[in-house]
Biopython code that builds the backbone (N, CA, C, O; Angstrom):
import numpy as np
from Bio.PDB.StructureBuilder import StructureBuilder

atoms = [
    (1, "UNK", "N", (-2.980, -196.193, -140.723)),
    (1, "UNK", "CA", (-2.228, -194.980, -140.961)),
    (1, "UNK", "C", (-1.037, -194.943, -140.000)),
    (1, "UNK", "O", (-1.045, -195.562, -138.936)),
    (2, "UNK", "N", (0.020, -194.166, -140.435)),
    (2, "UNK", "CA", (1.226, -194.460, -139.644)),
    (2, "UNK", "C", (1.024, -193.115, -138.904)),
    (2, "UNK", "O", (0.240, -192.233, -139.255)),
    (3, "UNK", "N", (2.091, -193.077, -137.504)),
    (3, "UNK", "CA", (1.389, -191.493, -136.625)),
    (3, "UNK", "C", (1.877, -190.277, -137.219)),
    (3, "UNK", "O", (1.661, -189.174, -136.718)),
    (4, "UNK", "N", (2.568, -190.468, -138.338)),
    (4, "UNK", "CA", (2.668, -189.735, -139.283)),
    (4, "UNK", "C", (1.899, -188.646, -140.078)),
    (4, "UNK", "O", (2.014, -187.424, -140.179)),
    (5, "UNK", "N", (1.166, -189.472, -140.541)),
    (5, "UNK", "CA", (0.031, -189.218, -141.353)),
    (5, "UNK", "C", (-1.483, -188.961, -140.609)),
    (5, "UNK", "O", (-2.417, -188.243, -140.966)),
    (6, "UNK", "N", (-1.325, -189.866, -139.404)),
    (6, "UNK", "CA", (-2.660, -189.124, -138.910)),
    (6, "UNK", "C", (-2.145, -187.876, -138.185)),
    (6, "UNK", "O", (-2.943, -186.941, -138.135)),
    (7, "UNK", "N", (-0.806, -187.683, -137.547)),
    (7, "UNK", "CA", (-0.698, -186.027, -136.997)),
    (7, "UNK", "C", (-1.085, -184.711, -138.549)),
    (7, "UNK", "O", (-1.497, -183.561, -138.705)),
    (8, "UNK", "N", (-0.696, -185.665, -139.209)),
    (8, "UNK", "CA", (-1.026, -184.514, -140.674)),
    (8, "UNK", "C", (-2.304, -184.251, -140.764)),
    (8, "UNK", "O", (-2.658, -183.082, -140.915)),
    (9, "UNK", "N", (-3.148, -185.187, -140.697)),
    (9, "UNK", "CA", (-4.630, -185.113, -140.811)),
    (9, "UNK", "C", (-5.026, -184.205, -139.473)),
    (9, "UNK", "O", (-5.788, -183.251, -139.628)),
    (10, "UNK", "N", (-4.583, -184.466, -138.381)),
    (10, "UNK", "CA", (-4.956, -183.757, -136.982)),
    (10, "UNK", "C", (-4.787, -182.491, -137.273)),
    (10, "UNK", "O", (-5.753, -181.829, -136.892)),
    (11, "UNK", "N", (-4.219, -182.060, -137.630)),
    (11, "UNK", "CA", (-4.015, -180.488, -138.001)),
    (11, "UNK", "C", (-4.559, -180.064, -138.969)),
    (11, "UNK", "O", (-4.098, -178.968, -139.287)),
    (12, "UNK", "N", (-5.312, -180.403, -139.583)),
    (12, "UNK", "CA", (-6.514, -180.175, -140.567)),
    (12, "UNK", "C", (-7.498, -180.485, -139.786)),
    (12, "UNK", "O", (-8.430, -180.861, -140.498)),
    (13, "UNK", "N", (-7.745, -180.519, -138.802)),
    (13, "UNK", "CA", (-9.337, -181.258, -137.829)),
    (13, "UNK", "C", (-9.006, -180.328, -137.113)),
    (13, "UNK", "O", (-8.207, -180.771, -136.287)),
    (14, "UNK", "N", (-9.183, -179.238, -136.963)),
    (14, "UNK", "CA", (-9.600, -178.484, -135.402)),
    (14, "UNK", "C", (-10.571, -178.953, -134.329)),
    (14, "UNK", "O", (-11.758, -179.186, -134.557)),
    (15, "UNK", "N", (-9.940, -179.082, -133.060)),
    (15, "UNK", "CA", (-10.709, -179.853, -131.931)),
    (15, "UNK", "C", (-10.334, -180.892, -131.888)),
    (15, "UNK", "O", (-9.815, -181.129, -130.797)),
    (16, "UNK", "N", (-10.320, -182.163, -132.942)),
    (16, "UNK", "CA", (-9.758, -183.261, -133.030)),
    (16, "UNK", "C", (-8.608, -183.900, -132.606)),
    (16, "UNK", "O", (-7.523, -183.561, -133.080)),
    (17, "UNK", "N", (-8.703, -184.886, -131.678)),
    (17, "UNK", "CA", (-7.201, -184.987, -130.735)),
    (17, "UNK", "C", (-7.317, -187.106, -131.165)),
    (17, "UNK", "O", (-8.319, -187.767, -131.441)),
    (18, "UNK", "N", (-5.779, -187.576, -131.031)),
    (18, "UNK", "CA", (-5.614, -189.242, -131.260)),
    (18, "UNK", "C", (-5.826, -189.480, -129.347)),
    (18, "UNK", "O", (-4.880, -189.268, -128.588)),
    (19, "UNK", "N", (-6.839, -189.816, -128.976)),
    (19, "UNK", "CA", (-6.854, -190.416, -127.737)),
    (19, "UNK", "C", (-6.738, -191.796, -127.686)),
    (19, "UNK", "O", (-7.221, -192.257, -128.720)),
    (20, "UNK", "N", (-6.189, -192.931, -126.730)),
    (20, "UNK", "CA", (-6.491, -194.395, -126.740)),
    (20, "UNK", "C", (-7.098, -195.106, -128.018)),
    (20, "UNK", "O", (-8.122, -195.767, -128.192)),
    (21, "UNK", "N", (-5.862, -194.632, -129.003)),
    (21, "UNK", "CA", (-6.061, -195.540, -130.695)),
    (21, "UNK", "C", (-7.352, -195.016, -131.270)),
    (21, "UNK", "O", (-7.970, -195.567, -132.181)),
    (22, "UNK", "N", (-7.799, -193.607, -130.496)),
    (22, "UNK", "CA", (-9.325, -193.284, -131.652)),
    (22, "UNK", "C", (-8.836, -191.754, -132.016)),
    (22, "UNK", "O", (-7.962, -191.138, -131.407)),
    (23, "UNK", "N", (-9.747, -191.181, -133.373)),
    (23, "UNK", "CA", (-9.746, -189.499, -132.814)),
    (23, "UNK", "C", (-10.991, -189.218, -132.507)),
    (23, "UNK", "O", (-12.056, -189.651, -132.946)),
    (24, "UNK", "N", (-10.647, -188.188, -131.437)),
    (24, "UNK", "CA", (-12.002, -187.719, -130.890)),
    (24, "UNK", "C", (-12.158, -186.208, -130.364)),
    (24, "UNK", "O", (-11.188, -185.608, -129.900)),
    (25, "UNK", "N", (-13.357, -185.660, -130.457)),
    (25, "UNK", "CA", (-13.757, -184.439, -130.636)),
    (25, "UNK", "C", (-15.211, -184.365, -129.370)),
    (25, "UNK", "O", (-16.150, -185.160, -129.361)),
    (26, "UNK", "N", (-15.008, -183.129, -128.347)),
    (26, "UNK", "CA", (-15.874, -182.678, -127.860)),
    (26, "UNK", "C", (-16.710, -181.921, -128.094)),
    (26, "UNK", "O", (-16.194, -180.808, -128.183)),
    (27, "UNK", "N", (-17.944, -181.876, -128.281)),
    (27, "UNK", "CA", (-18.821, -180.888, -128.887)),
    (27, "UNK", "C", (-19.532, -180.346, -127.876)),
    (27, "UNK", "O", (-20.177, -181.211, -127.284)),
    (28, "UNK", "N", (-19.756, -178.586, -127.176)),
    (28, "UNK", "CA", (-21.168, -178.900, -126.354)),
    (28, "UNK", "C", (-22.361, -177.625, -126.877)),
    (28, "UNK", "O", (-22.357, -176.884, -127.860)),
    (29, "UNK", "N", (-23.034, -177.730, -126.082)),
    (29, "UNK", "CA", (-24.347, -177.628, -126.605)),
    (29, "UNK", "C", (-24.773, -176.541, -125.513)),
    (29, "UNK", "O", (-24.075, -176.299, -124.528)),
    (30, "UNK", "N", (-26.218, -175.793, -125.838)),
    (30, "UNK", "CA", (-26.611, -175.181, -124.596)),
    (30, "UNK", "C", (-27.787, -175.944, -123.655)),
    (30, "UNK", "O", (-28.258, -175.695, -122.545)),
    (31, "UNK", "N", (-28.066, -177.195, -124.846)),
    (31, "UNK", "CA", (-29.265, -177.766, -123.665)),
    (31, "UNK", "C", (-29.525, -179.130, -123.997)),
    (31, "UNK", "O", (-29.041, -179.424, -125.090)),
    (32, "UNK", "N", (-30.024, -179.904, -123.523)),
    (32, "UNK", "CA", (-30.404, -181.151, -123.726)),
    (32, "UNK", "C", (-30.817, -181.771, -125.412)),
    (32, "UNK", "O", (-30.562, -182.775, -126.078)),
    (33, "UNK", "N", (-31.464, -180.708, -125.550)),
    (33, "UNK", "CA", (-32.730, -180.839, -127.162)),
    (33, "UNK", "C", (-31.956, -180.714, -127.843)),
    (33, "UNK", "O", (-32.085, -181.194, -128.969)),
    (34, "UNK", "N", (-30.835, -180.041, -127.501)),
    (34, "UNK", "CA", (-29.656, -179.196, -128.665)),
    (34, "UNK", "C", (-28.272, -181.051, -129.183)),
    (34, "UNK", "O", (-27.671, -181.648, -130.077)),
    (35, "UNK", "N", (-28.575, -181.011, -127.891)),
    (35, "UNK", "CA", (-27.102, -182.125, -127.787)),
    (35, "UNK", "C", (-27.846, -183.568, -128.850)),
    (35, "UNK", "O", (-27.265, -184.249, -129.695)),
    (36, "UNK", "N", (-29.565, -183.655, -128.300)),
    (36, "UNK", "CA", (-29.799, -184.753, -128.881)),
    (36, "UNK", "C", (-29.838, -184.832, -130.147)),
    (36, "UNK", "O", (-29.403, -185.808, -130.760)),
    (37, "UNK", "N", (-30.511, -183.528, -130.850)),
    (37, "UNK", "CA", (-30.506, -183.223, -132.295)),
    (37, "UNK", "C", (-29.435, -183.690, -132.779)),
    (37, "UNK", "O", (-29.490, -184.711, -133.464)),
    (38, "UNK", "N", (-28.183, -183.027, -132.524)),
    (38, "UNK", "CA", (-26.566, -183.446, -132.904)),
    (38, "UNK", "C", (-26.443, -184.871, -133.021)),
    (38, "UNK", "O", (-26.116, -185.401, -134.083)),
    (39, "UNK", "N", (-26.767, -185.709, -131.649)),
    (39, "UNK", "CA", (-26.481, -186.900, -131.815)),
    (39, "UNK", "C", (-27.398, -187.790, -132.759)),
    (39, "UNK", "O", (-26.981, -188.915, -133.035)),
    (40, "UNK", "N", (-28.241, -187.498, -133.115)),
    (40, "UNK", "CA", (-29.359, -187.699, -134.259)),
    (40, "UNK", "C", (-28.719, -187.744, -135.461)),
    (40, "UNK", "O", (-28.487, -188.672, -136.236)),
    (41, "UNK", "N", (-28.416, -186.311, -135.485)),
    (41, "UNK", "CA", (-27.379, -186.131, -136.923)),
    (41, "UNK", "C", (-26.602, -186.809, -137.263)),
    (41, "UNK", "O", (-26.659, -187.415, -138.333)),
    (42, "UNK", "N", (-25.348, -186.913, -136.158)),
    (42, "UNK", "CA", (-24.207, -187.725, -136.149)),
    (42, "UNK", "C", (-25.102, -189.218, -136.963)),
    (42, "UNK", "O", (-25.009, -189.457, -138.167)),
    (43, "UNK", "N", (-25.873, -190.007, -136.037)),
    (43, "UNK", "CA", (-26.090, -191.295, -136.188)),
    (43, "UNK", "C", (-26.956, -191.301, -137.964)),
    (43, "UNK", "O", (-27.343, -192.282, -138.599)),
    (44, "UNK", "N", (-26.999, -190.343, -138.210)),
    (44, "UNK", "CA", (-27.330, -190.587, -139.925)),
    (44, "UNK", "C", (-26.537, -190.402, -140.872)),
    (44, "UNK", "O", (-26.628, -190.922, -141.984)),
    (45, "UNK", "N", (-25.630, -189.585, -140.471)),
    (45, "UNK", "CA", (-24.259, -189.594, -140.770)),
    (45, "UNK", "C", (-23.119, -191.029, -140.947)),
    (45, "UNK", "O", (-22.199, -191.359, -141.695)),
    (46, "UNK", "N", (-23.498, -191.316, -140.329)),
    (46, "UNK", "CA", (-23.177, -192.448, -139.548)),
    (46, "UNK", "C", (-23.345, -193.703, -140.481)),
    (46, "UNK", "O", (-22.588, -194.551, -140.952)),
    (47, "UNK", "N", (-24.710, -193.422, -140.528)),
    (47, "UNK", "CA", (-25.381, -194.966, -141.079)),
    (47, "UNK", "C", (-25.477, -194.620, -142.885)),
    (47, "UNK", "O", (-25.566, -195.433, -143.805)),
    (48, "UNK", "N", (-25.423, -193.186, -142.935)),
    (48, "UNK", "CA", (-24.965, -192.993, -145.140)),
    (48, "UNK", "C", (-23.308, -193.597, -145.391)),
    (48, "UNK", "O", (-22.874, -193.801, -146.525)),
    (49, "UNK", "N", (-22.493, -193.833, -144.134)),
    (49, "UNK", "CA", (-21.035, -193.788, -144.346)),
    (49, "UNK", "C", (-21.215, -195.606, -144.225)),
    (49, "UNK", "O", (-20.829, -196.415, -145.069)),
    (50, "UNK", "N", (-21.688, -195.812, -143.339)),
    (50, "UNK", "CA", (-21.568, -197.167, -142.880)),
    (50, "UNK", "C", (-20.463, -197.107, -141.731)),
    (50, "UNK", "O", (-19.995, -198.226, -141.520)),
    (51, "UNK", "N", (-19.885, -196.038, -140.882)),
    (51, "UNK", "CA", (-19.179, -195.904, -140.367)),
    (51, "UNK", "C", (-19.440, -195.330, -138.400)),
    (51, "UNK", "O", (-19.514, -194.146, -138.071)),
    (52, "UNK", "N", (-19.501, -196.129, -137.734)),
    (52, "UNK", "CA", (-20.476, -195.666, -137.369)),
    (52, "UNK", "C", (-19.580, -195.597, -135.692)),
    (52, "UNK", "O", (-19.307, -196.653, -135.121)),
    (53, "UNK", "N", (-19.088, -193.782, -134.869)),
    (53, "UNK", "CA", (-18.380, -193.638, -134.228)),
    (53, "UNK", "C", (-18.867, -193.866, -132.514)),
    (53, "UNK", "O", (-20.060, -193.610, -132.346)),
    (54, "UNK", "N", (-18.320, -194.185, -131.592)),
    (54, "UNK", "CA", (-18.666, -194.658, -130.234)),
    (54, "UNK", "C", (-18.952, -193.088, -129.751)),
    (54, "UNK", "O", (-18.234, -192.137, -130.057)),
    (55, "UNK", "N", (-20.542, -192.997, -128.667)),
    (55, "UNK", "CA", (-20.365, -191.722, -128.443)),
    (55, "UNK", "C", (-20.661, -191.867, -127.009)),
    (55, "UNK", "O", (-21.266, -192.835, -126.548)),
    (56, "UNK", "N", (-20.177, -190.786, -126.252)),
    (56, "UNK", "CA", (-20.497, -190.309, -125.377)),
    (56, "UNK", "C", (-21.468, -188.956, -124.815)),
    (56, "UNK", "O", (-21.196, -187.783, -124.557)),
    (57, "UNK", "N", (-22.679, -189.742, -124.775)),
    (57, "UNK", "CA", (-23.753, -188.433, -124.344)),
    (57, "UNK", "C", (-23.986, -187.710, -123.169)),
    (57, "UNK", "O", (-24.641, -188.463, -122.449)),
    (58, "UNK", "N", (-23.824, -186.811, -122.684)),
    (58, "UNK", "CA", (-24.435, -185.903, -121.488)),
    (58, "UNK", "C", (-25.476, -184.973, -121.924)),
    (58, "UNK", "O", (-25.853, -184.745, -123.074)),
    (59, "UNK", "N", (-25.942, -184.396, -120.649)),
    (59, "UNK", "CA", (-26.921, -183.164, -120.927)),
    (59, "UNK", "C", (-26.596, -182.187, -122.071)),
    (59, "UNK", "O", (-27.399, -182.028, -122.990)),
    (60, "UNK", "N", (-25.096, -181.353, -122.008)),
    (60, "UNK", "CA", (-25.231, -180.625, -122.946)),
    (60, "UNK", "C", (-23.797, -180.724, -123.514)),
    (60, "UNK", "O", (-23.098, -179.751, -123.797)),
    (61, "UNK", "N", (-23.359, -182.350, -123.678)),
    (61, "UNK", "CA", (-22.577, -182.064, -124.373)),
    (61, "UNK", "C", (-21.981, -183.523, -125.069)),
    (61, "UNK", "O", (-22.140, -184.351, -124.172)),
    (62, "UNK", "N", (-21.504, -184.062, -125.990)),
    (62, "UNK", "CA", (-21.633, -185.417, -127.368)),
    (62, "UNK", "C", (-19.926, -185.319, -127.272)),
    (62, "UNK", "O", (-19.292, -184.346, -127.679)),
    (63, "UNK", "N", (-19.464, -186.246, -126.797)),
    (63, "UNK", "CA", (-17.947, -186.579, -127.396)),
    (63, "UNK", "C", (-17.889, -187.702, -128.664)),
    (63, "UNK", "O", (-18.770, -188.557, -128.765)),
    (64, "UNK", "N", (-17.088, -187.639, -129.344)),
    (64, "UNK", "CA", (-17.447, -188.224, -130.552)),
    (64, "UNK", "C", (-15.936, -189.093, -131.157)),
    (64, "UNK", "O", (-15.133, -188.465, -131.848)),
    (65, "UNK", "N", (-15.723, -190.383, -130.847)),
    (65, "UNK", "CA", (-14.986, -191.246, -131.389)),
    (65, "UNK", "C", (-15.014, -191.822, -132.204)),
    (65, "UNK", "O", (-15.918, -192.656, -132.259)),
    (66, "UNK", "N", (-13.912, -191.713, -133.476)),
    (66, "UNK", "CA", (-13.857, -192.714, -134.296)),
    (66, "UNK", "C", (-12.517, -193.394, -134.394)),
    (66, "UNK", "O", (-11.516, -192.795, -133.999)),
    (67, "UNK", "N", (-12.423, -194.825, -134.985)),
    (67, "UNK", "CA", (-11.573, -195.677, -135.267)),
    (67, "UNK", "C", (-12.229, -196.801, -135.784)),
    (67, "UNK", "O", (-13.377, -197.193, -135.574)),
    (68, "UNK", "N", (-10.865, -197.517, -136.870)),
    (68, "UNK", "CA", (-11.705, -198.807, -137.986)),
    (68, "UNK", "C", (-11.237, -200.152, -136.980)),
    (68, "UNK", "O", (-10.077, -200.388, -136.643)),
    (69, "UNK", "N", (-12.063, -200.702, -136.722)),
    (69, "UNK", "CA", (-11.646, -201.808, -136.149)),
    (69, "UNK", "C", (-10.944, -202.799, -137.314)),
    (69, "UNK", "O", (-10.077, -203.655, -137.136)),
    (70, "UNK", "N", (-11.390, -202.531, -138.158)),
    (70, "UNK", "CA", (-11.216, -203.759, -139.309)),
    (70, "UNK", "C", (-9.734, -203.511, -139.213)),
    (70, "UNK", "O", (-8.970, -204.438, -138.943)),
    (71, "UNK", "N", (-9.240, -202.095, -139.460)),
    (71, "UNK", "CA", (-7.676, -202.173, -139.535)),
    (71, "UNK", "C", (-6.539, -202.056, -138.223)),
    (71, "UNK", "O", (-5.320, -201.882, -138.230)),
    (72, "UNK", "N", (-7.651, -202.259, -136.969)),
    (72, "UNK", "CA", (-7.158, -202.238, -135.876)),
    (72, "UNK", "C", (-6.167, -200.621, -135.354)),
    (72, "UNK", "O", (-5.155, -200.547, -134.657)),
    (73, "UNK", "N", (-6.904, -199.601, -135.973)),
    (73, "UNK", "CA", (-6.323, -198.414, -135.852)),
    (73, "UNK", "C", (-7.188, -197.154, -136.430)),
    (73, "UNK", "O", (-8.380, -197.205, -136.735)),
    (74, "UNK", "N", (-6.413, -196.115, -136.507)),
    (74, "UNK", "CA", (-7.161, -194.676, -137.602)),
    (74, "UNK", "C", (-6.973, -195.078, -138.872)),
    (74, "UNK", "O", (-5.915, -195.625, -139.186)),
    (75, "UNK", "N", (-8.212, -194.810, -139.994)),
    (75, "UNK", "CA", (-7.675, -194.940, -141.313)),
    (75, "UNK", "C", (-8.650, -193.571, -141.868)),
    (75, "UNK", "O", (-9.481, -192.953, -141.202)),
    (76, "UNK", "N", (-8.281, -193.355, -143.185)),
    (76, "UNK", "CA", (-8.980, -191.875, -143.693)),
    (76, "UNK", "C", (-9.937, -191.737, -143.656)),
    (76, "UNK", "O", (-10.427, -190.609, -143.602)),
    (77, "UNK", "N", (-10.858, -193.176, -143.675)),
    (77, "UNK", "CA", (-12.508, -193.032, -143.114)),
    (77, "UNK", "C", (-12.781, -192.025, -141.851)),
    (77, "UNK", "O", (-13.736, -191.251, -141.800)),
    (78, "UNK", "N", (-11.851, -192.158, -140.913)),
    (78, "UNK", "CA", (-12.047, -191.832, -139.776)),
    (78, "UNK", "C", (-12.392, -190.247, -139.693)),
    (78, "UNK", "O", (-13.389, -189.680, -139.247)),
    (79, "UNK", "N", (-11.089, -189.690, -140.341)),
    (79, "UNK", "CA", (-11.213, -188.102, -140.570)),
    (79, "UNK", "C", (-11.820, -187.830, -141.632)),
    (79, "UNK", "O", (-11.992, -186.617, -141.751)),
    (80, "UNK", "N", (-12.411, -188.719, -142.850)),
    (80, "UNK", "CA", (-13.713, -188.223, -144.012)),
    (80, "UNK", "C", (-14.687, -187.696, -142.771)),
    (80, "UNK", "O", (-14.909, -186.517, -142.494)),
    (81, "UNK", "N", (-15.176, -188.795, -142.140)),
    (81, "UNK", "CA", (-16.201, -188.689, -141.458)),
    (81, "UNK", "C", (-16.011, -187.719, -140.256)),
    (81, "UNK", "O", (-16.983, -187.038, -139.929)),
    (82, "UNK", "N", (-15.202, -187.636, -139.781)),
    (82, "UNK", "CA", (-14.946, -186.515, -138.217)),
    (82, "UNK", "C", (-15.364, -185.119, -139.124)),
    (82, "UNK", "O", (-16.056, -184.258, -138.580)),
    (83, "UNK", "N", (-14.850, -184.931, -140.700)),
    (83, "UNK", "CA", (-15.163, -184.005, -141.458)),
    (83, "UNK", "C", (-16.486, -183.695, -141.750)),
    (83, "UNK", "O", (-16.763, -182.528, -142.030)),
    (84, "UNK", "N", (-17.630, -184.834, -141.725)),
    (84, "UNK", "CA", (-18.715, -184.642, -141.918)),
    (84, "UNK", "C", (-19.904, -184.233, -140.879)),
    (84, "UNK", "O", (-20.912, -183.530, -140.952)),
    (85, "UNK", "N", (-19.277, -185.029, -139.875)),
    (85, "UNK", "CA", (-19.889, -184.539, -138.438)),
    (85, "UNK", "C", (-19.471, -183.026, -137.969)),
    (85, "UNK", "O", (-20.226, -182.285, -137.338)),
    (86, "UNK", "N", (-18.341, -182.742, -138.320)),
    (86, "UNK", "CA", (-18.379, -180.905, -138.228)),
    (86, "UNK", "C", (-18.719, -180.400, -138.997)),
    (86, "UNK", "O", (-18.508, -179.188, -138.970)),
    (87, "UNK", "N", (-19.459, -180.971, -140.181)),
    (87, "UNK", "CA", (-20.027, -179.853, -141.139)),
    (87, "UNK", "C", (-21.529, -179.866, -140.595)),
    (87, "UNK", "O", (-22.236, -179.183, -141.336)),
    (88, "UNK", "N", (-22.154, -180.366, -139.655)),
    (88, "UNK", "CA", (-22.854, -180.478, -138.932)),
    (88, "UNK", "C", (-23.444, -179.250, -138.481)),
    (88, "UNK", "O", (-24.620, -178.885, -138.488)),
    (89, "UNK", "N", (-22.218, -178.591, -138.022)),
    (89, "UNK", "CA", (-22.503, -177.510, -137.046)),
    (89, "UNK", "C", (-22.191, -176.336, -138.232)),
    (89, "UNK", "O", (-22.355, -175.158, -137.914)),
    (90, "UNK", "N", (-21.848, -176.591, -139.268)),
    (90, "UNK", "CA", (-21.752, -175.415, -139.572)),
    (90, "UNK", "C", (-20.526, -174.639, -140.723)),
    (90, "UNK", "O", (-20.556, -173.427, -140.931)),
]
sb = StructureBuilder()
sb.init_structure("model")
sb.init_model(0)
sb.init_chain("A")
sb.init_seg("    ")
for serial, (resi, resn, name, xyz) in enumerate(atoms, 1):
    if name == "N":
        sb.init_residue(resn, " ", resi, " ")
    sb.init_atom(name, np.array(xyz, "f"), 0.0, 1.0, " ", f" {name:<3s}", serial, name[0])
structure = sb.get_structure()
């Protein structure tokens, strides 16, 4: 995607920011049980897409990266799926 088109998509993603060639989204939580559930979710999410995003876990809170390696950048997979992981919550 050109930075074009993913700033277009970014503004349809609330929370969602282009960090170091990925987009990524902070999520937190109120407790441990809460954060793992999420990351549970995410990873089935994950594995119905075949798409599957780098995460960062703490106590109460899941940062959540995606990017296609195959195309060496963001492609619409990226924000299908950032879309599916916030329907997550709600």
């Amino acid at each position: 995607m050109t930075a074009g088109e993913i700033a277009r998509h970014l503004a349809d993603a609330p929370g969602w920011a282009l960090v170091d060639g990925a987009i990524q989204k902070r999520y937190d939580f109120a407790d441990y049980h809460r954060t793992m559930a999420f990351v549970n979710a995410v990873a089935w999410v994950a594995h119905a897409e075949d798409h599957h995003p780098d995460l960062l876990v703490g106590y109460n809170r899941c940062t959540v990266r995606f990017n296609t390696h195959a195309v060496g950048g963001i492609s619409i997979n990226d924000f299908i799926c950032a879309a599916k992981v916030d329907a997550l919550l709600g």
